[in-house]
C-alpha positions as CSV (number, residue, x, y, z in Angstrom):
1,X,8.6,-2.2,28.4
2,X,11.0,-4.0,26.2
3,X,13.8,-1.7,25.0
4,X,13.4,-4.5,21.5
5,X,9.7,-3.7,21.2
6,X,10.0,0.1,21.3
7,X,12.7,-0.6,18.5
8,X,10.3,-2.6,16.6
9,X,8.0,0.2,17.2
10,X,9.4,2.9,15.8
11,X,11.0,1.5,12.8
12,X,7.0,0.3,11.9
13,X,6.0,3.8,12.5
14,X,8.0,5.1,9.8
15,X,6.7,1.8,7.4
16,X,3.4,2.7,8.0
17,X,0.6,4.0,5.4
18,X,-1.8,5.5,8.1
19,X,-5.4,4.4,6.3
20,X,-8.9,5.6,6.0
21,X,-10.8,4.2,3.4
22,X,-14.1,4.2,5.2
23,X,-17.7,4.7,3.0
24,X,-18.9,7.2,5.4
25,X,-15.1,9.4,5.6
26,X,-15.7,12.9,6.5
27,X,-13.4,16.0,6.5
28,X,-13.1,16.3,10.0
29,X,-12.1,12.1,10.3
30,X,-9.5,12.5,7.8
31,X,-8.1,15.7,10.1
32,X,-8.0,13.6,12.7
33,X,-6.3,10.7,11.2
34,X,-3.5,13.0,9.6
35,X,-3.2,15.1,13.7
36,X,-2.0,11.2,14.3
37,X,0.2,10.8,11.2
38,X,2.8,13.0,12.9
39,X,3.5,12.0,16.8
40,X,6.5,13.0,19.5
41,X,7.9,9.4,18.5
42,X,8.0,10.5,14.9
43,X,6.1,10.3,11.7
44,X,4.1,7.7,9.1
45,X,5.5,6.8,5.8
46,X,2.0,8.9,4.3
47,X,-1.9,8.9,4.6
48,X,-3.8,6.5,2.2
49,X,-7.6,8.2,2.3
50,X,-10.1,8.1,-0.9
51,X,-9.8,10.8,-3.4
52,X,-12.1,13.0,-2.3
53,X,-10.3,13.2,0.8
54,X,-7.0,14.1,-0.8
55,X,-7.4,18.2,-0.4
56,X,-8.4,17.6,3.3
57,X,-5.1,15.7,4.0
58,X,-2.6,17.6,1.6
59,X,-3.9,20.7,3.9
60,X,-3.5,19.4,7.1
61,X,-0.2,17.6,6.5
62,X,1.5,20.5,4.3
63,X,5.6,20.6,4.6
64,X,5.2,17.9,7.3
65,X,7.3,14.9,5.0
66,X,4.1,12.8,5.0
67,X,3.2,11.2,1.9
68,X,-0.4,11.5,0.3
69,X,-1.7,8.2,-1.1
70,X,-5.1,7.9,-2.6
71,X,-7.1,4.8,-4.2
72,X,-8.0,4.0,-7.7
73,X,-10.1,1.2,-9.4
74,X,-10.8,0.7,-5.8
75,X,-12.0,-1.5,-4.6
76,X,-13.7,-3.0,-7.1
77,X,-11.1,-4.0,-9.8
78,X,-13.0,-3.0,-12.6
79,X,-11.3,-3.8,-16.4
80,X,-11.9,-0.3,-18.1
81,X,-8.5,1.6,-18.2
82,X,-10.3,4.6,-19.2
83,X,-11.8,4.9,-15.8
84,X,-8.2,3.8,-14.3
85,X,-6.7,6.7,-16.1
86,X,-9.6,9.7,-14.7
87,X,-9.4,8.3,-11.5
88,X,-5.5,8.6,-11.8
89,X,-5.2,11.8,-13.2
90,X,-8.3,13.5,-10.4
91,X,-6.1,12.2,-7.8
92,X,-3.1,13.8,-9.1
93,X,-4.7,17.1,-9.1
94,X,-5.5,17.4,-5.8
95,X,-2.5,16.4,-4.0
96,X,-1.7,12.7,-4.5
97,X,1.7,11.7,-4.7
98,X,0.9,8.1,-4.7
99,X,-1.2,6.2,-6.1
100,X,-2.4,2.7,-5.1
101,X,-4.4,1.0,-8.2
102,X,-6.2,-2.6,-7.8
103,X,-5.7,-4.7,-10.3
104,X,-8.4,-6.1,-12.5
105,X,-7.6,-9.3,-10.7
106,X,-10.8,-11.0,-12.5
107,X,-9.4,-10.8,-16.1
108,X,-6.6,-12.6,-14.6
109,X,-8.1,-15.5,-13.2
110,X,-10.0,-16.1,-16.8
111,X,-6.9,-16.1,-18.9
112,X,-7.1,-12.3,-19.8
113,X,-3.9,-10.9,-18.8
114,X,-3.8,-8.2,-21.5
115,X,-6.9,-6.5,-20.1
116,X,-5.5,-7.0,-16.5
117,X,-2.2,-5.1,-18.0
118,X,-3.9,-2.6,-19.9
119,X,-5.3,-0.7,-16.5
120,X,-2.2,-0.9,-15.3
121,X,-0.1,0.8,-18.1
122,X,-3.1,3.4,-18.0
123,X,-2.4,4.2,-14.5
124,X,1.5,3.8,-15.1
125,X,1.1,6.7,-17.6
126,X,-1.0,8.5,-16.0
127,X,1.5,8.9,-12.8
128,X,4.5,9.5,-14.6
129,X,7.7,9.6,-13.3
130,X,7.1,11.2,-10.1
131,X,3.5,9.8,-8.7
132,X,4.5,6.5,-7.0
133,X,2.2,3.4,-8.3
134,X,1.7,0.7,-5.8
135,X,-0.6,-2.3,-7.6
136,X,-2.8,-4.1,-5.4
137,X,-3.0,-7.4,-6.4
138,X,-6.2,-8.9,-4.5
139,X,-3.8,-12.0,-3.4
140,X,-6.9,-13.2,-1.3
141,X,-9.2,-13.4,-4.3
142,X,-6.4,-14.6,-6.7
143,X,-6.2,-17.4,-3.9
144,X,-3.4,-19.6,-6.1
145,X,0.4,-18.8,-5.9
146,X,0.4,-19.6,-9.8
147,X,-2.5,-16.5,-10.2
148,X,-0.5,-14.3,-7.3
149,X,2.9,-15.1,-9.0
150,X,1.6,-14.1,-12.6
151,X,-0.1,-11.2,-10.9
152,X,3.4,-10.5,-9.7
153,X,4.9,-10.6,-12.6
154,X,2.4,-8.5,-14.7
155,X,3.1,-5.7,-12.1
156,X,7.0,-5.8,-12.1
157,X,6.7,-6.5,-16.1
158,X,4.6,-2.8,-16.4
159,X,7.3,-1.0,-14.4
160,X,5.2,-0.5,-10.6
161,X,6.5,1.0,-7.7
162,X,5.3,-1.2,-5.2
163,X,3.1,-4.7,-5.4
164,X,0.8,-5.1,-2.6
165,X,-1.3,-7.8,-1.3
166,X,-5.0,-6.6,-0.6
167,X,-7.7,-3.6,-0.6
168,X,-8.6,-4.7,2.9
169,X,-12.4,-4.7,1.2
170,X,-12.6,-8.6,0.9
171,X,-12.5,-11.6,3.4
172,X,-8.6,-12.9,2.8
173,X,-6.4,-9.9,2.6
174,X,-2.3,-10.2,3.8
175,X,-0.9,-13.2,4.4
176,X,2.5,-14.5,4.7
177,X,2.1,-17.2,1.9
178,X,1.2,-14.5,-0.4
179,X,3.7,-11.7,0.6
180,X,6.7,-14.8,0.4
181,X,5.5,-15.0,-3.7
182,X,5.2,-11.0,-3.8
183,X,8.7,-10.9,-1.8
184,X,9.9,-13.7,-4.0
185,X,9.7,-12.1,-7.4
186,X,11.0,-8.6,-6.3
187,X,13.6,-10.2,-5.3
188,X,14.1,-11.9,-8.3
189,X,14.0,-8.8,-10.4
190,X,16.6,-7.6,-8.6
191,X,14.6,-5.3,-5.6
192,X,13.8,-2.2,-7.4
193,X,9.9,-2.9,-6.9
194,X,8.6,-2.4,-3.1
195,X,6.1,-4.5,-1.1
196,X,3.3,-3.5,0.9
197,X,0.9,-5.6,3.2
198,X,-2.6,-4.6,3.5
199,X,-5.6,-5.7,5.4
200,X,-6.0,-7.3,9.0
201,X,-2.2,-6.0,10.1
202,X,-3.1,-4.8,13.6
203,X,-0.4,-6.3,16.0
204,X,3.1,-5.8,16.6
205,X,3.9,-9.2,16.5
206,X,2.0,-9.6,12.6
207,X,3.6,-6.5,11.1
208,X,7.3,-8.2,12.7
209,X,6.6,-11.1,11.1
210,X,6.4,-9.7,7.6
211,X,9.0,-7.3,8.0
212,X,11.7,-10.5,8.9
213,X,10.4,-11.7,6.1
214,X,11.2,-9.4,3.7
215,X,14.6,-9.3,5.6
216,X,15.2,-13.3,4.9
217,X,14.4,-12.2,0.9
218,X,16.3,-8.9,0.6
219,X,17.9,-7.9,3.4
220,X,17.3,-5.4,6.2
221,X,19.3,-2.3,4.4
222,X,16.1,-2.9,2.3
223,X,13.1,-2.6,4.3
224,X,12.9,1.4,4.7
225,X,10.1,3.6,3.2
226,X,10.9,3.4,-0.4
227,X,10.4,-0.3,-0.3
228,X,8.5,-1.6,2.2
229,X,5.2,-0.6,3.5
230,X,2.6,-1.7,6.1
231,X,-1.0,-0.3,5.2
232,X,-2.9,-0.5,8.5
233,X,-5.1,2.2,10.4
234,X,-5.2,-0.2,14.1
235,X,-1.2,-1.1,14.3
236,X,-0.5,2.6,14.8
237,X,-2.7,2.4,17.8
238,X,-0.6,-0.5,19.0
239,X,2.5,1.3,18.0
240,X,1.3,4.4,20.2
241,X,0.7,2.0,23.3
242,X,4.1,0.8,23.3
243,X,5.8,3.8,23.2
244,X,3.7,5.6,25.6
245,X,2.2,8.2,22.6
């Protein structure tokens, strides 16, 4: 075993959003998922589960340093920031203390950016200072680096925590063409906003390849927790058969 690859491996460990965001989630799967959150080789970034799931996981993973995350507008992208806001605010209550909102990605691509915005400052206010926001921007549907770039910039103009690329939920999620644009912009704004891939990260070898990315575009003091973020369920299991877990 390659003293580089266990490296690798457990630096992506503590990158990691663990994720369930299955249709049929019960209790007892999220219990399971959040026993693998915290391992002898150390601990994921936090749990990204539905909302109804939030309870289950802030119990299981109390005082253990593991972040909750919970979905909103998800997956669907819908354009009423009304419903944005509830969903927000539910989550919130039950334990989140992150929040990852999709974008209504379709207002977008028609020319509607103020209703695309208007979910987002919901949720923004909604989260307040001390709920993380991470905006996913669909960058598979989007499709265009134009649409992903002003997608981009409509996050980083309403103040998110984090961009990221995909729910996972349609047939192009994370690439590296879309995370350079996401990766791009940050770092145009200076690196206060974070990135996270999403959807079909499984290998070691994909979640490198993104994480020397964002190297090349803002250094490797960057990429820690606060700012860089893998959201996977199957790389853990690759993670865990390097290091022996």
């Amino acid at each position: 075993m390659s003293n580089d690859r266990q490296t690798l491996s457990r630096r992506l460990l503590g990158l990691l959003d663990l994720t369930s965001l299955g249709e049929d989630d019960t209790p007892q799967r999220i219990e399971a998922l959040c026993a693998r959150a915290v391992g002898p080789q150390g601990q994921v970034a936090a749990v990204c589960v539905y909302p109804e799931h939030v309870t289950t996981a802030r119990r299981a993973l109390q005082g253990r340093g593991v972040g909750i995350a919970s979905v909103v507008n998800f997956p669907d992208g819908g354009e009423d920031p009304g419903r944005v806001e509830r969903e927000t605010r539910r989550a919130i209550a039950a334990g989140a203390d992150e929040i990852d909102m999709v974008l209504a990605w379709r207002a977008l691509q028609r020319g509607d950016a103020a209703v695309a915005r208007a979910g987002v400052d919901a949720c923004r206010a909604a989260c307040g200072s001390g709920v993380a926001l991470k905006l996913i921007l669909e960058t598979g549907e989007l499709a265009t680096p134009g649409l992903i770039r002003d997608a981009a910039e409509l996050g980083l103009d309403a103040g998110v925590d984090f961009l990221k690329t995909s729910t996972g939920k349609v047939s192009v999620n994370a690439t590296l063409e879309a995370a350079e644009i996401l990766l791009d912009a940050i770092a145009a704004r200076g690196g206060r906003c974070g990135f996270k891939a999403a959807g079909g990260v499984r290998t070691l070898d994909e979640a490198a390849a993104y994480v020397a990315l964002a190297e090349r575009r803002l250094g490797a003091d960057w990429v820690t927790a606060p700012h860089f973020r893998i959201g996977a369920s199957a790389l853990l299991g690759a993670i865990e058969a390097e290091l022996g877990s």
